[in-house]
C-alpha positions in Angstrom: -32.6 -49.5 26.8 -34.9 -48.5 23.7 -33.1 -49.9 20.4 -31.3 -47.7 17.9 -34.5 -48.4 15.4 -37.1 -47.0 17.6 -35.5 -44.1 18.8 -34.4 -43.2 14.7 -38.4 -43.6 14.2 -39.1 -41.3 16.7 -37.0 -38.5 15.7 -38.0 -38.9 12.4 -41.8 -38.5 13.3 -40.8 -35.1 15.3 -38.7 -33.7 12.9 -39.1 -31.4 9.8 -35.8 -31.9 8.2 -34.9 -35.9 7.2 -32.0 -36.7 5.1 -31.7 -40.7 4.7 -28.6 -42.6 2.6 -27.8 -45.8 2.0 -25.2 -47.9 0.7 -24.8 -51.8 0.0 -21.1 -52.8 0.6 -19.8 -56.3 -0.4 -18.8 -56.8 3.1 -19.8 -58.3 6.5 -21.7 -56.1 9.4 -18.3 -56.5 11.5 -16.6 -55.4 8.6 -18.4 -52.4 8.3 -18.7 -51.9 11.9 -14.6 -51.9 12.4 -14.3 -49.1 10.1 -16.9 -47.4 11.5 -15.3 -47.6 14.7 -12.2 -45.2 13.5 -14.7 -42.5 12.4 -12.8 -40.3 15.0 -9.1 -41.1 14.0 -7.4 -37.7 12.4 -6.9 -40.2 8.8 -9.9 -41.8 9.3 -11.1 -43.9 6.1 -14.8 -43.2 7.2 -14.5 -39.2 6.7 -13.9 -37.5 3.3 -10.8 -35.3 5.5 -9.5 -34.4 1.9 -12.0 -32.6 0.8 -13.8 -31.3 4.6 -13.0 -30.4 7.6 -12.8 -33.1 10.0 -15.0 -34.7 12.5 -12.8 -34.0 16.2 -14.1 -36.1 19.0 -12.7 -35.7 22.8 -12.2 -39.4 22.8 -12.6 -42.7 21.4 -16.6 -43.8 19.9 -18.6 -44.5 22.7 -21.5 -43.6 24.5 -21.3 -39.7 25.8 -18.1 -38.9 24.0 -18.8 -35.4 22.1 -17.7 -34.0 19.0 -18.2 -32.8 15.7 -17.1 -30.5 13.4 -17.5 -26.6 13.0 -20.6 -25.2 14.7 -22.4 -28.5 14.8 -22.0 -30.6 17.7 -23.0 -33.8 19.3 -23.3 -36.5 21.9 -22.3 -40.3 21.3 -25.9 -41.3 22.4 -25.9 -45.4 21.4 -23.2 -47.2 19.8 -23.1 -51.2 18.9 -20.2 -51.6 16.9 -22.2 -53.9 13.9 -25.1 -52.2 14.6 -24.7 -48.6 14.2 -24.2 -45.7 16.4 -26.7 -42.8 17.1 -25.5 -39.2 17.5 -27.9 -36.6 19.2 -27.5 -33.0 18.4 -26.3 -30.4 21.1 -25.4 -27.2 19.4 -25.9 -25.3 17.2 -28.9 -23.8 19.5 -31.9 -24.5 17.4 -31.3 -28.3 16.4 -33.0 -30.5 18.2 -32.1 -34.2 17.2 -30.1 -36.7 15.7 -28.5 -38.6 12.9 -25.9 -41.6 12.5 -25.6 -44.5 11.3 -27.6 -48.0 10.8 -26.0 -51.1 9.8 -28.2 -54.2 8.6 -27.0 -57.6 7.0 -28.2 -57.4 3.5 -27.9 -60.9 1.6 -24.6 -63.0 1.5 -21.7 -61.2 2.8 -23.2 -57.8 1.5 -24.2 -55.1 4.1 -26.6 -52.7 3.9 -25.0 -49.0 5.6 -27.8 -46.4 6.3 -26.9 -42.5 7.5 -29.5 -40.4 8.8 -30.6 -37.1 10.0 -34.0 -36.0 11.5 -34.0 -32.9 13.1 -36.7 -30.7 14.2 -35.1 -27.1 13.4 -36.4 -23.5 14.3 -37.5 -21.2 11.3 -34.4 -19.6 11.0 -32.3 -22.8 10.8 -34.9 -24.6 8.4 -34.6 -21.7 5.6 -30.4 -22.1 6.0 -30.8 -25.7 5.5 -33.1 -26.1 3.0 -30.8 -22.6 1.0 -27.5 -24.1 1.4 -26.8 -27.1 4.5 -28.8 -29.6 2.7 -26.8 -30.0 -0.5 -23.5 -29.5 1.6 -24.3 -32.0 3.9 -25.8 -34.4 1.3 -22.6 -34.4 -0.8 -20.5 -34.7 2.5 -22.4 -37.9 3.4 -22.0 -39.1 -0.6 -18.2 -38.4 -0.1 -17.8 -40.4 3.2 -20.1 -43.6 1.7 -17.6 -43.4 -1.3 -15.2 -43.2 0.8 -16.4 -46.4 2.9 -17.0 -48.7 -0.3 -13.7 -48.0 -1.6 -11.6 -48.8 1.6 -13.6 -52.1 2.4 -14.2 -53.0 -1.5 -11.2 -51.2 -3.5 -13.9 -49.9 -6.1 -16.6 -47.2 -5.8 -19.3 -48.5 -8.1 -21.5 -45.4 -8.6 -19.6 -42.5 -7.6 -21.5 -39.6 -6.3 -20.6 -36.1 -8.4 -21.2 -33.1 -6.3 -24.5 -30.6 -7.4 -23.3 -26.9 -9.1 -24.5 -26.0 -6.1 -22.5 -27.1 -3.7 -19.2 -26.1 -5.7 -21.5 -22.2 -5.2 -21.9 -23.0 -1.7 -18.6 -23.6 -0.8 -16.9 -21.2 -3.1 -19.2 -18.2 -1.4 -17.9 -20.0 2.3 -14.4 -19.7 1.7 -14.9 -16.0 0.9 -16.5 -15.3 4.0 -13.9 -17.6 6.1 -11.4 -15.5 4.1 -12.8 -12.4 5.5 -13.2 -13.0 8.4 -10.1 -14.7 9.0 -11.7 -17.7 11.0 -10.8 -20.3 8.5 -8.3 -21.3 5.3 -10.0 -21.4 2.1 -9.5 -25.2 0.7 -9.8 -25.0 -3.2 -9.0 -28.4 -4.1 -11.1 -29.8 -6.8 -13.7 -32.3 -6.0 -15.0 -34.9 -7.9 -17.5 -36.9 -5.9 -21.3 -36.0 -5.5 
């Protein structure tokens, strides 16, 4: 089986979108990795739930469960519970990759908690997500490694604010989903990223 590492290298050298985070958490790998394990429980410490719509997987995290949330989909490709797990992209049509999570020890009883995302996307797809998907997503990520340090450490140490932008981007979503009657409009205020 070709490790976690290698396969995140290769995506990354195919791709023209990257987006890379990183945390340190005073905690242990195991730590770290037992949260990560509940990423697909409906209260789930590991997503931001408050603040975005949910992650739903058809099961438990393991290799070839699916899930996801909205339009975005994808496959439970490799998962080592204090190593990481590796998600590979299956709709929408037009990404073509993968992102997840790395876990590394990172001095004494601290752990170092990567996300990432390398995608190769079609023209269309690449103008949306350089417009609006990357500062969504980026804040999204901040929110969920807040929300991470705080449930293993009971302090967020430099919280994330979220970008005008994204406040824009979201405000402007919730009037389509409004139209079109898909969605509820969630107008909490946010104060991470």
């Amino acid at each position: 089986m070709i490790s976690m590492s290698t396969i995140v290298s290769n995506e990354a050298r195919t791709s023209n979108v990257s987006s890379i985070h990183m945390r340190i958490v005073d905690c242990t790998p195991t730590q770290l990795g037992a949260l990560l394990a509940r990423f697909d429980e409906p209260h789930s410490p590991c997503w931001p739930y408050q603040k975005w719509p949910r992650d739903d997987f058809d099961g438990p995290i393991q290799v070839g469960t699916e899930g996801g949330h909205g339009a975005t989909r994808y496959r439970v490709e490799q998962y080592q519970p204090d190593k990481g797990v590796l998600f590979r992209f299956i709709s929408p049509d037009g990404y073509e990759g993968v992102h997840g999570f790395l876990i590394y020890p990172y001095m004494q009883e601290k752990t170092l908690l990567i996300h990432f995302t390398h995608l190769y996307l079609r023209r269309s797809h690449y103008l949306i997500w350089h417009c609006c998907t990357r500062w969504v997503h980026d804040a999204l990520i901040c929110d969920l490694l807040d929300g991470v340090e705080l449930c293993l450490t009971g302090v967020v140490v430099h919280p994330r604010r979220w970008k005008w932008r994204v406040y824009f981007i979201r405000h402007v979503l919730g009037g389509v989903r409004l139209l079109f009657g898909k969605f509820k409009s969630r107008s909490k205020k946010n104060e991470c990223l």
